[in-house]
N, C-alpha and C positions, 0 to 999 in steps of 0.2 A: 639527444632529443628522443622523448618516447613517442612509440606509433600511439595514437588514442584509439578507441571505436567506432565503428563508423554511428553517425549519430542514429540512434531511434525513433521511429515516429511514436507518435500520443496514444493511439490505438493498442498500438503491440505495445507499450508499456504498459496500460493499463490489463492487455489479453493474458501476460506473463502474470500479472499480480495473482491477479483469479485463478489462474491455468496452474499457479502454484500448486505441488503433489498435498500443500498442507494446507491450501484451501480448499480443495477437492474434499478434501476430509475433515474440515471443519475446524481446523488448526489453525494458527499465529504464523503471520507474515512480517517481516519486519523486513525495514525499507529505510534510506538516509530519508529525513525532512527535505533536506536543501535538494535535494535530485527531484524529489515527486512534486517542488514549485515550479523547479526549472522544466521540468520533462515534461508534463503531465499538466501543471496548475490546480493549485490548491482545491478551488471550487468544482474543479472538474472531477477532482479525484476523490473529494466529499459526496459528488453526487453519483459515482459507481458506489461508492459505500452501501449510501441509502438506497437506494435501488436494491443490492442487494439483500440490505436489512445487516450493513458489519458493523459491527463498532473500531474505534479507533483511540489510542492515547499515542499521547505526545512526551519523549522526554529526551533529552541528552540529544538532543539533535535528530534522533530515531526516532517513527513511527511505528509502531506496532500494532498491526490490524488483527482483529479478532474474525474467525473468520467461518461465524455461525451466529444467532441469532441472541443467544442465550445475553442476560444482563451482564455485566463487566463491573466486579466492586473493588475500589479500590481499598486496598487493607491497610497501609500506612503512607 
């Protein structure tokens, strides 16, 4: 049997996203999908985005937040 983590609250998950040393500096965050519905909730964690003004894409299971203002183009 593995020990697990003690569970997270909503808050501190979203304070860790931000509080990230590569959001700080305007960098990429990347995050499982399935953790940020379970943890967090989808809508909840789209509207720290916006607030902030981040963009976000979705692929392979991972979200990858941009984590500054600038446009996000995707290239292929």
């Amino acid at each position: 049997m593995t020990d697990r983590p003690a569970p997270i609250r909503l808050d501190q998950c979203l304070t860790q996203l931000v509080a990230a040393r590569a959001a700080a500096q305007g960098g990429v965050v990347r995050r499982r999908t399935c953790a940020i519905g379970q943890i967090v909730g989808n809508e909840r964690f789209l509207a720290k985005l916006d607030r902030r003004g981040f963009r976000a894409v979705e692929n392979a299971g991972r979200t990858v937040v941009f984590c500054n203002r600038a446009p996000v183009r995707v290239l292929r």
